[in-house]
N, C-alpha and C positions, 0 to 999 in steps of 0.2 A: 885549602881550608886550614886555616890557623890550626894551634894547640896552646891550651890554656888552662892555668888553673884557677879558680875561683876564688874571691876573697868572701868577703861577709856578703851575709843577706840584707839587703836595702828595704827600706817599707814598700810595700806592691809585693815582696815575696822574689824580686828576682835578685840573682847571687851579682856584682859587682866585680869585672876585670879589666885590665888595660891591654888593649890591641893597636900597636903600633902608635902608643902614648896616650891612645884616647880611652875616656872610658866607657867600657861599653857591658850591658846588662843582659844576662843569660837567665831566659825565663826556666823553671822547671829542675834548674841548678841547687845543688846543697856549699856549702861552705869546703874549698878545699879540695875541690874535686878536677882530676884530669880531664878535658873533655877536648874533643875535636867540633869546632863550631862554625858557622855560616853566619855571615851577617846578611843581615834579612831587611832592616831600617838603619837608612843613615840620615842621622840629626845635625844641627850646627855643633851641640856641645858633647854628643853621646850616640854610641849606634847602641842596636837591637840585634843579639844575635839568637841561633837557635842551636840546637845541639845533634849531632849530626851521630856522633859516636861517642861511647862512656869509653874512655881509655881506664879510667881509675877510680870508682865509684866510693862514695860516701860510704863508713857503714852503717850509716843511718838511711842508707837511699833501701826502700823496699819496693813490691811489687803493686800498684794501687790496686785495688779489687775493687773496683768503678767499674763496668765498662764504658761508661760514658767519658772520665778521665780522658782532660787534654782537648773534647773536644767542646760539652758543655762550656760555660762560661763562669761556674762557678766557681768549684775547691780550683786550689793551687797547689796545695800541702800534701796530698796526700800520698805522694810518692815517699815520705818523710814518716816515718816513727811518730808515734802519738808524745811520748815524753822531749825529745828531741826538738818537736814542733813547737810547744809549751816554751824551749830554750831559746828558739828561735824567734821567737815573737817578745820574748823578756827582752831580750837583747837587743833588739830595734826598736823596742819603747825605750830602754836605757839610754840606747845611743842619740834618740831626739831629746830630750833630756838634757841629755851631756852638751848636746850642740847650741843648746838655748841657755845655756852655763848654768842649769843646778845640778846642785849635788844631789844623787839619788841614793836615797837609802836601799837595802836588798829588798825587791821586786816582791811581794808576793802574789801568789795565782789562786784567782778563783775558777775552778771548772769543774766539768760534768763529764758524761759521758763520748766519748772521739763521736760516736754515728748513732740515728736515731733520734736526734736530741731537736731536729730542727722544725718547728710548728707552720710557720708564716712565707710562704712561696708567692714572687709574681709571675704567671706565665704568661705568654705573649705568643695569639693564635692557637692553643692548646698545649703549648710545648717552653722549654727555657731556650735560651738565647745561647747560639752558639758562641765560642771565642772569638774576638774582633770579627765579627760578622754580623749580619743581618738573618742568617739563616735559622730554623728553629730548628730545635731538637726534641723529638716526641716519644720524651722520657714516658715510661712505663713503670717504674720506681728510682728513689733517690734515697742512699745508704745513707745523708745526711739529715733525712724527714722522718718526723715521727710517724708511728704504726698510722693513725689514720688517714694520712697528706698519703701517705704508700697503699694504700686498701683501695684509694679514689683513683689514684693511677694508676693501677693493678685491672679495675673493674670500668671506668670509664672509656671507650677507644676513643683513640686519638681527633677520628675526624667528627666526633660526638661532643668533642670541646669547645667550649667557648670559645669564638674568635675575639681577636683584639688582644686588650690589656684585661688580665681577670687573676684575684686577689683567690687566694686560700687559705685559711688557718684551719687546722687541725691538729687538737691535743688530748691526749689521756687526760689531761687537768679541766675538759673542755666540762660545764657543770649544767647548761644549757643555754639554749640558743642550735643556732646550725641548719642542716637540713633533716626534717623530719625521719627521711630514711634512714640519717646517719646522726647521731646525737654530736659527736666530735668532730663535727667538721661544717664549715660554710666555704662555700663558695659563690663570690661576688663577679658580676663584671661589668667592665668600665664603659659604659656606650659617648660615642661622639657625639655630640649636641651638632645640628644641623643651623648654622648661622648663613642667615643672608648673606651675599657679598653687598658691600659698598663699593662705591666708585675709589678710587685714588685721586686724592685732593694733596694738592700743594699745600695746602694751609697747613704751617706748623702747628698750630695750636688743636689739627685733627688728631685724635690719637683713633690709632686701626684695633681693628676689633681683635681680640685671640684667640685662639682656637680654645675651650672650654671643654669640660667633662663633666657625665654625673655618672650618679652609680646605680646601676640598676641589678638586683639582686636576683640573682635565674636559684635561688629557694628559697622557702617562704621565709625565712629572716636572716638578714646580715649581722644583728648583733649574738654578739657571746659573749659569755661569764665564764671566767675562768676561776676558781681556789687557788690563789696563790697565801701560802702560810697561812690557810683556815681562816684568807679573809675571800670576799668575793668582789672580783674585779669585771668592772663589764667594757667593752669598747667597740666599736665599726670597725668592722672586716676590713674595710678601706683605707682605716685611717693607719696610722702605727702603731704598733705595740710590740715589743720583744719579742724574738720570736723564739730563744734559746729559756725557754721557763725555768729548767730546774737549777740553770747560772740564775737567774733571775733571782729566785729566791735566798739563794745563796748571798747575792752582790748586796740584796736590803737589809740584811743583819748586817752586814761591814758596813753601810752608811750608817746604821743606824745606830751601830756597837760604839758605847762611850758618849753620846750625845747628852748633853744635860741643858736645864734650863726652864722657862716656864713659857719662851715664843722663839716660832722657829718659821722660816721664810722656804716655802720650798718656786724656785725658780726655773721656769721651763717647765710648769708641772705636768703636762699634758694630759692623761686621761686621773692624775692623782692617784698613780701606781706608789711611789713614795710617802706621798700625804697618808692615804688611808695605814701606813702605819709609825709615820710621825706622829698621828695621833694619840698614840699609842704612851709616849713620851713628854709631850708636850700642852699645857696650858691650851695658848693660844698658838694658831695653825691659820698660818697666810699662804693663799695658791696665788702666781701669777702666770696666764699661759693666755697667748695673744691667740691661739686656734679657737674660737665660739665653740666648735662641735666637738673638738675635746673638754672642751670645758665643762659643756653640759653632761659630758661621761662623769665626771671629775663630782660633780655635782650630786650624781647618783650613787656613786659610789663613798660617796661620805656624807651619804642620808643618815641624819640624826648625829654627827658631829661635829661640835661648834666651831666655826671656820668663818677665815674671809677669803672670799676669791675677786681675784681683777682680771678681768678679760682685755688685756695691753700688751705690748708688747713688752719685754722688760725694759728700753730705754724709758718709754713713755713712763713707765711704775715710778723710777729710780727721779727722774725730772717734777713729776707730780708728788713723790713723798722722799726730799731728799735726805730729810733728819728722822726718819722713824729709824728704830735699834729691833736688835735682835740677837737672841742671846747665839741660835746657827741659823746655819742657811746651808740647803742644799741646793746643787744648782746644775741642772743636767740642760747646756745646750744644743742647741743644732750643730752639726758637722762642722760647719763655719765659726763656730765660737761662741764662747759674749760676747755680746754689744760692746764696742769701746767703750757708749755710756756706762752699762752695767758694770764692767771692770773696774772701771776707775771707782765710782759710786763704792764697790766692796773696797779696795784700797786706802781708804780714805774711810770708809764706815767702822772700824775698829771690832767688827762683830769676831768675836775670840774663837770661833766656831767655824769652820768650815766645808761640807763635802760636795767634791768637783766631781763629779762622774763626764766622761765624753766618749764619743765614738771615732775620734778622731785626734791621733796622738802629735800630730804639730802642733793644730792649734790649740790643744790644752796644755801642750810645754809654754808657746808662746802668753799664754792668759796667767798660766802658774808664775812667768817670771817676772810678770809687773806684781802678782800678788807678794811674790818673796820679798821682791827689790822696797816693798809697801810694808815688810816686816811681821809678814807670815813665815813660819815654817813647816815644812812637807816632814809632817812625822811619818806618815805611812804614804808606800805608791804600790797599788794593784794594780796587776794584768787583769782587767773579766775576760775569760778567754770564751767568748758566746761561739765561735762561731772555728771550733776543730775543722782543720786541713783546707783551713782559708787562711788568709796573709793579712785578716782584718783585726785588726787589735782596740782594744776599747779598756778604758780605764777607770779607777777611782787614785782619786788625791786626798787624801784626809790632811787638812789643815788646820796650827793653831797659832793664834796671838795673843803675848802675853797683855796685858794691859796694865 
């Protein structure tokens, strides 16, 4: 078994070293660290190794007080210092960044609490999903959930749970909705829809049926209203919403800090978490979000302020109103990005105003560097750091153009 010591941290959270020229990644690794390691995966360009012995530990390496740790599928971090971790996730947003050629100004961080802070769980069979496995794990509490996601695992047994796929939100913030026993908490689950089979036909122009879901609710209501900054936000158990609330609130003054203007486009809006306090700031208030059933949340939530909403996709929007202006736009996509259409569209649209928020730091480097290259500049880049002694990073981009 080799000896190595480790370089940076990669995005995924594992540490980066060369064995025998190749490069090969050490999950559960700190930067710099002596370790005696096993390769576990070998790749065409990279192997997988595991760590077998700490010859020479971090002093940032601590003891996780998980029990679950390592074997859950969740944290990754948390054998890692709370401050440390914060360093470590700066630094791998920087470095995707640097790799996409912009210049990054010093990183600022938004966050909360290390444990406790986490509202929104999916479990699977009763339990989370063990590492690279299929197996479940029939957690009883998680140090990363808030008090009442922890009270339901605490009090519910395991074989009393939901099977399948089934959704939980539970928050202190929770204002009503949930399960009557429990005011701060719902829990939803996902039942299979029972389709016919069809035969198998050669005909290309057959297209085969999918397998489908709906949601059927085991208490008496799936939706919740949550207070976020003394407004009130409502959404389905099912669909997405934040799950780290008090970065939440936090991350909407930093979009929203410095915004001027009298029309403002908020893009990807989904339930109109952003919207309902754009309005705040602005005239006129344009939603676009292609999901119908967030939309109709979006809709309820900014009962009684004056708004337009487009249920489209954002390319569809940007194709169908290619000359409308604005004075910002915020613009939270999916994982995958903008739309090329949508990118280009801001590019070329001149709107002086910018905030990027993403969950996902390639391709928001990637999106930021068509907007630079189009003669935007990244005055500010935030870490949201939602999700302590995870490897998961998510950002804002504040952008301006002069005109």
């Amino acid at each position: 078994m080799p000896n190595i010591i480790t370089d940076k941290m990669t995005f995924g959270g594992n540490c980066i070293t060369k064995i025998n020229g190749k490069n090969t990644f050490v999950p559960f690794a700190l930067p710099n660290e002596e370790l005696e390691v096993e390769i576990v995966q070998e790749k065409n360009d990279y192997d997988i190794a595991k760590i077998t012995k700490i010859l020479k530990a971090s002093e940032h390496r601590i003891n996780p007080p998980c029990k679950y740790y390592g074997i859950c599928g969740g944290c990754n971090m948390m054998h890692i210092d709370a401050e440390y971790q914060k360093e470590l996730r700066k630094e791998i947003l920087k470095d995707i960044f640097e790799r996409n050629g912009i210049q990054v100004p010093e990183i600022q961080v938004v966050s909360g609490d290390n444990y406790n802070y986490r509202a929104r769980f999916q479990l699977n069979n009763g339990g989370l999903s063990e590492k690279s496995s299929n197996n479940i794990v029939p957690v009883t509490e998680c140090l990363v959930a808030e008090e009442p996601v922890n009270q339901w695992l605490s009090s519910v047994d395991f074989k009393s749970r939901p099977q399948g796929r089934c959704h939980i939100f539970g928050s202190e913030k929770v204002v009503s909705g949930g399960d009557l026993n429990n005011s701060k908490i719902a829990v939803c689950q996902e039942i299979e829809q029972k389709i016919e089979s069809q035969p198998k036909k050669k005909n290309k122009n057959f297209k085969q049926v999918k397998k489908r879901y709906s949601g059927t609710c085991i208490t008496d209501q799936d939706i919740i209203t949550v207070e976020i900054l003394h407004h009130n936000i409502s959404f389905n158990v099912r669909g997405f919403f934040q799950s780290n609330l008090s970065v939440l609130e936090k991350s909407i003054k930093e979009v929203c800090n410095g915004l001027v203007g009298e029309s403002v486009l908020d893009m990807y809006a989904g339930s109109g978490t952003f919207s309902v306090f754009l309005a705040d700031y602005f005239k006129n208030l344009t939603l676009v979000e292609h999901n119908r059933d967030a939309l109709v949340f979006a809709e309820q939530n900014l009962a009684g302020i004056p708004h337009q909403s487009f249920g489209l996709s954002g390319e569809k929007f940007v194709q169908q109103n290619p000359d409308v202006r604005y004075d910002a736009v915020v613009i939270d996509p999916p994982r995958s990005g903008m739309e090329k259409a949508v990118c280009q569209w801001l590019c070329r649209s001149n709107i002086p105003q910018i905030r990027s928020v993403s969950c996902d730091p390639a391709t928001h480097a990637r999106d930021l560097g068509f907007l630079i290259k189009a003669g935007y500049k990244l005055e500010r880049l935030y870490l949201l750091d939602f999700y302590p002694n995870t490897s998961h990073i998510e950002s804002l981009a504040v952008l301006t153009k002069d005109l």
